[in-house]
C-alpha positions as CSV (number, residue, x, y, z in Angstrom):
1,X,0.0,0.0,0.0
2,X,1.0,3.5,-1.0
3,X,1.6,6.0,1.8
4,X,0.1,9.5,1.1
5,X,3.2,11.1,1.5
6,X,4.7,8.9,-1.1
7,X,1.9,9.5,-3.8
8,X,2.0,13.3,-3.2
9,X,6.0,12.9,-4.1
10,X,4.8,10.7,-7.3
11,X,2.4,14.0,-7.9
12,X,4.9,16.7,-7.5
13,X,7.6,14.8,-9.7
14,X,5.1,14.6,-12.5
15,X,3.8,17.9,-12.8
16,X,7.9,19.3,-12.2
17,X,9.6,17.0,-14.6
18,X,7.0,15.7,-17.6
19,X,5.2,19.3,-17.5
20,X,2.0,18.2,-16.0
21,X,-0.7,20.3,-15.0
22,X,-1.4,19.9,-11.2
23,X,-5.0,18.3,-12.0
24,X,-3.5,15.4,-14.9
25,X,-0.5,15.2,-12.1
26,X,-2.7,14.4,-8.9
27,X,-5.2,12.2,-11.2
28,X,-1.9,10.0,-12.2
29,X,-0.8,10.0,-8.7
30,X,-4.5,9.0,-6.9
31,X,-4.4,11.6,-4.6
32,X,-6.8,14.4,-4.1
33,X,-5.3,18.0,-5.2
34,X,-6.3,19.1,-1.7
35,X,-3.9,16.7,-0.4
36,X,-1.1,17.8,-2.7
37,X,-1.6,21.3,-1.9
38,X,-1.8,20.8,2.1
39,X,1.3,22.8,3.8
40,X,2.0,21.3,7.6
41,X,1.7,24.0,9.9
42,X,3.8,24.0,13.2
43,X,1.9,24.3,16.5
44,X,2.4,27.1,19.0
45,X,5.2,26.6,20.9
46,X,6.0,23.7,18.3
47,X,9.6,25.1,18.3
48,X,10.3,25.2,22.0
49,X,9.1,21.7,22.7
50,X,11.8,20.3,19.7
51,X,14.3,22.4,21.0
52,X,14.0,20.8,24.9
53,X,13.6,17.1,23.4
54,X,16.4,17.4,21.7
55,X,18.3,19.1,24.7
56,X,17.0,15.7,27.0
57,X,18.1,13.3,24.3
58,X,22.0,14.8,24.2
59,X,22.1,14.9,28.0
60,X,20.4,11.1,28.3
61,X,21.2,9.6,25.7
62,X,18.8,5.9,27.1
63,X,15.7,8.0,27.4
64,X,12.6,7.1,25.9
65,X,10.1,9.2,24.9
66,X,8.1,8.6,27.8
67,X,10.3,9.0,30.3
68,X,11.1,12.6,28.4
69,X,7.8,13.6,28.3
70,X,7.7,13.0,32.3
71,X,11.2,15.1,32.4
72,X,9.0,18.1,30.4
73,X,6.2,17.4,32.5
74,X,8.6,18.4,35.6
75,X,10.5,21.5,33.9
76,X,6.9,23.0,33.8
77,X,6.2,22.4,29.8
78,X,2.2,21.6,29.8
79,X,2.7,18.9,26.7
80,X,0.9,15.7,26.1
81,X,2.7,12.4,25.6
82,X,1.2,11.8,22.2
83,X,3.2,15.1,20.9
84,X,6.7,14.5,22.1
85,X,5.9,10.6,20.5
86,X,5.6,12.5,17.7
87,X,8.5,14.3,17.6
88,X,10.3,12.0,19.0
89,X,9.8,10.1,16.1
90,X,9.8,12.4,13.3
91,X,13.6,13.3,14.9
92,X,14.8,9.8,14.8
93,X,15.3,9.7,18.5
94,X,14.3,5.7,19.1
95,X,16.2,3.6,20.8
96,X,16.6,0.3,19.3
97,X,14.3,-2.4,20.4
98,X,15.6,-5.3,22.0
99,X,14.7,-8.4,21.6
100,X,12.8,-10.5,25.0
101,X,15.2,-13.1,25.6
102,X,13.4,-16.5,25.9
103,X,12.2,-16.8,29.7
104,X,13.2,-20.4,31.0
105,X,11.3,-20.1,34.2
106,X,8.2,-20.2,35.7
107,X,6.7,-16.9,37.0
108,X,7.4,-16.6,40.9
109,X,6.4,-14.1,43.8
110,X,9.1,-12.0,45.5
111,X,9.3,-13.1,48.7
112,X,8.4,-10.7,51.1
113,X,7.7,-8.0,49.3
114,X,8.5,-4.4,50.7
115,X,5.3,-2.9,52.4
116,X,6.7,0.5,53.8
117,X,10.3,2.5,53.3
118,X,13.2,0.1,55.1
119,X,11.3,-2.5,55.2
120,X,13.5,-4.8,53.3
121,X,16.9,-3.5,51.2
122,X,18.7,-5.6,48.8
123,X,22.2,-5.5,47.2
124,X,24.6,-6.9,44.8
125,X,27.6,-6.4,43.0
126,X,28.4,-5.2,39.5
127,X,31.9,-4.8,37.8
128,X,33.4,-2.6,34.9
129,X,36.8,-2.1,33.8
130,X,38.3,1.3,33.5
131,X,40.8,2.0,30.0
132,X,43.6,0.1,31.4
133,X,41.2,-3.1,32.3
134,X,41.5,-2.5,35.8
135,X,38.6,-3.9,37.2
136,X,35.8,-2.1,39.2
137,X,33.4,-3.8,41.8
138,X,30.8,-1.6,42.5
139,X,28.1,-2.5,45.4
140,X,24.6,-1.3,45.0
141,X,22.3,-1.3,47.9
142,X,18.6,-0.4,47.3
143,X,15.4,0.6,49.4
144,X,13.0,-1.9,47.5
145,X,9.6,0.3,48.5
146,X,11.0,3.6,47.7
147,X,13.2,2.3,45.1
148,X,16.5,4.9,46.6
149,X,19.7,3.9,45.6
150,X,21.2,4.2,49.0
151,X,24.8,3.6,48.8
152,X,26.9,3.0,45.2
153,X,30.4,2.3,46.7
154,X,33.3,1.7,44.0
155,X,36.5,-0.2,44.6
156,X,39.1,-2.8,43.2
157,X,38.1,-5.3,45.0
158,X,35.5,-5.5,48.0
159,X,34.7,-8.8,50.1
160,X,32.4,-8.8,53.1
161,X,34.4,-6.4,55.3
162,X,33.8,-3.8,53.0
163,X,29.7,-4.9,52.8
164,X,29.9,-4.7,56.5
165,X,31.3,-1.4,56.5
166,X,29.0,0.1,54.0
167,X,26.0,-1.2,56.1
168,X,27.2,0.2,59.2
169,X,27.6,3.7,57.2
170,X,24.1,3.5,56.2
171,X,22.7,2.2,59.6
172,X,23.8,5.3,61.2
173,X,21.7,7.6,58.6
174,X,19.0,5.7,57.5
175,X,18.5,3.1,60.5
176,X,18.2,-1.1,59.8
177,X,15.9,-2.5,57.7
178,X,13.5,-5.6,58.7
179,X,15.4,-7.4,55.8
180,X,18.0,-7.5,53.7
181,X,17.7,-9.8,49.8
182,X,20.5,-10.9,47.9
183,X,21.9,-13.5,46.3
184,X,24.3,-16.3,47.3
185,X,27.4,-14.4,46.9
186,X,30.1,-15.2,49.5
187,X,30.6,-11.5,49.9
188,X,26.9,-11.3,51.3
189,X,26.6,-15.4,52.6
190,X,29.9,-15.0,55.0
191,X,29.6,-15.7,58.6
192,X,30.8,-12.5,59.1
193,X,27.9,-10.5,57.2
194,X,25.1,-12.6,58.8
195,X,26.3,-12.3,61.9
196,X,26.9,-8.3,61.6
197,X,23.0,-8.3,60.6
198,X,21.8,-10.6,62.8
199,X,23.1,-8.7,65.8
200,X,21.7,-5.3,64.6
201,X,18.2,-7.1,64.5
202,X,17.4,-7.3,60.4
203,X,16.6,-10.6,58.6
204,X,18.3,-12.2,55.8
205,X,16.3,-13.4,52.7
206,X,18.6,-15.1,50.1
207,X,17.2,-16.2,46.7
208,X,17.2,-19.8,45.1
209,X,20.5,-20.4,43.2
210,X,20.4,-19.5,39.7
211,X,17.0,-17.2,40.3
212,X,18.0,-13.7,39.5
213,X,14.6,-13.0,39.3
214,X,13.7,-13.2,42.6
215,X,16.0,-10.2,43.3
216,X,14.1,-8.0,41.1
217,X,14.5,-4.3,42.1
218,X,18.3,-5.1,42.2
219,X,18.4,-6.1,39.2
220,X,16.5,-3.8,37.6
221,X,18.2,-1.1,39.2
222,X,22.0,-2.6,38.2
223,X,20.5,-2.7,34.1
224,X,19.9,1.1,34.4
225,X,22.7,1.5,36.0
226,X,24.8,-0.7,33.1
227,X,22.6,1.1,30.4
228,X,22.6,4.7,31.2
229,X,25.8,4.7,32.9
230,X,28.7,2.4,32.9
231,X,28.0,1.3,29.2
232,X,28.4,5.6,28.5
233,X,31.5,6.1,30.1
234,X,35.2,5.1,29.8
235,X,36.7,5.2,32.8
236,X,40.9,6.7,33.4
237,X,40.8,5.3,36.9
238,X,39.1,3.9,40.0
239,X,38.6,8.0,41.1
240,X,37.0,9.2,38.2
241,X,34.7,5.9,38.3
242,X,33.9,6.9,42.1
243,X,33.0,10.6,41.5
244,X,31.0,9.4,37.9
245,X,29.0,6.7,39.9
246,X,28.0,8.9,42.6
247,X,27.0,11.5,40.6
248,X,24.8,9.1,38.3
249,X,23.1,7.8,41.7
250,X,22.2,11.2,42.7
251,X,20.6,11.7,39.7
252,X,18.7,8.8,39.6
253,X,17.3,9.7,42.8
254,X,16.8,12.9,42.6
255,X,16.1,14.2,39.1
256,X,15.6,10.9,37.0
257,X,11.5,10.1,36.7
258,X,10.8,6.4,37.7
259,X,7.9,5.0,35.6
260,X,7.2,2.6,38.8
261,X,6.6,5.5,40.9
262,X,4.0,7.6,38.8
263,X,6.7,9.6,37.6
264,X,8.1,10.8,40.8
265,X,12.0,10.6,41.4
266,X,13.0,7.8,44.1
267,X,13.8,10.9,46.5
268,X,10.1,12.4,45.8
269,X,8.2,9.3,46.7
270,X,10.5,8.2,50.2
271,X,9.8,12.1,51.0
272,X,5.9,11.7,50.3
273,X,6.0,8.5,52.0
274,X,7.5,9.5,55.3
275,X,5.5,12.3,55.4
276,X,2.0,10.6,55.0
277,X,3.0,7.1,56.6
278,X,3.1,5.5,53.2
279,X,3.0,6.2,49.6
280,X,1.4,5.1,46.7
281,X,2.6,5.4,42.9
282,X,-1.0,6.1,42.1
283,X,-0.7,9.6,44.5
284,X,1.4,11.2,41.9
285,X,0.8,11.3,37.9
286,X,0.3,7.4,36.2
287,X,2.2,7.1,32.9
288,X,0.0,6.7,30.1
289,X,-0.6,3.9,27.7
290,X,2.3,3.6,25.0
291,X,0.8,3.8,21.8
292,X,0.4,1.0,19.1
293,X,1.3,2.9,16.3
294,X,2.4,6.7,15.4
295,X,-0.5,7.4,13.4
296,X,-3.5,6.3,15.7
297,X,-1.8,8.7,18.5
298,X,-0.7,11.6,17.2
299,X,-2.5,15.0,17.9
């Protein structure tokens, strides 16, 4: 099937190169001569609303359109979704899709899920390589209910003296959770790290070998992390890794829109929470439906 853009090309070239007139053109072509001579006419403030997409897309790269519409949304631009899909389309801004990998597992409840802010934390590891192939281990610790990134801590290497000590950082300013999740690392299964969280009172909840999906907020957390971050960056030393992680964390918290959370920033919701007990996603503004296709959406 033709597109109507394509047949009001076909028209055009006809009536420029063989001398047509614009009826004998437009008859050739099957289009309607009101068609041929329609003109698209930018919206108010059309201009304005390119000009900050394309400002988000150089400063994050892994956005979607989506998750730039919520960043409008929060500068204060009054713009529906369905325009900046638009645009975001029409500037060749989408990311490239990637494929589901085959699921080879049965779908399974978290166990205990978080009900209320440190109610149960969970943490793992991650590791990158700066130019030289020095390695990086990173340790990610996150609040599962508000989904915070409490502590991204860096190093060479790290074992469970360093998870102790990163604990007992955060103990002091946030408090101890009920529970802590993670997997069967030896960093986290160590004597030494069960006893430690024992004795401060929190439970341990460690997944089923081979189950990543059980740790599910982690997880999720350490792909954004990969995507938006680590996969972005080429790191000189451990240093700069340090001062780039920590600034990434602060911006997810803080200024990065979680989809999960009605569009609030990790920081917004824990700060809503605590103030009315506990907090909803559906308090704040719900994303909206993505579209099927461009041209049963666009406004």
């Amino acid at each position: 099937m033709v597109s109507p853009s394509a047949r009001k090309a076909a028209a055009r070239t006809l009536k420029e190169e063989r001398k047509h007139s614009e009826r004998r053109a437009c008859r050739a072509a099957l289009i309607s001569r009101g068609a041929f001579r329609y003109a698209h006419r930018l919206k108010p403030g059309e201009n304005e609303v390119r000009q900050a997409i394309r400002r988000i897309a150089r400063e994050h790269p892994r956005y979607g359109y989506l998750r730039a519409w919520a960043t409008l949304r929060r500068e204060g631009m009054k713009v529906n979704h369905k325009r900046v899909h638009r645009v975001w389309k029409t500037e060749g801004l989408s990311l490239k899709r990637k494929r589901p990998g085959r699921r080879r597992h049965e779908r399974s409840e978290i166990t205990r899920k978080a009900e209320w802010p440190n109610h149960v934390w969970s943490y793992d590891f991650m590791e990158d390589r700066t130019e030289r192939g020095r390695r990086i281990k990173i340790l990610n610790i996150v609040d599962e209910y508000t989904r915070v990134c409490l502590a991204s801590r860096a190093e060479p290497s790290m074992g469970a003296r360093g998870v102790i000590e990163t604990l007992e950082r955060l103990s002091r300013t946030c408090g101890m959770p009920g529970h802590i999740r993670s997997d069967n690392g030896p960093e986290f299964a160590a004597k030494a790290v069960k006893r430690w969280i024992e004795e401060r009172g929190a439970g341990t909840i460690y997944i089923e070998p081979g189950s990543p999906w059980e740790n599910a907020y982690i997880e999720s957390f350490n792909g954004k992390m990969r995507d938006e971050c680590l996969n972005m960056e080429i790191f000189r030393n451990g240093q700069e890794a340090r001062h780039v992680i920590e600034s990434w964390r602060k911006e997810y918290n803080e200024r990065r829109p979680h989809s999960a959370l009605g569009w609030q920033t990790p920081s917004e919701f824990a700060t809503r929470a605590a103030s009315v007990g506990r907090a909803t996603p559906s308090l704040h503004l719900q994303p909206p439906e993505q579209p099927d296709t461009l041209s049963s959406q666009v406004v």
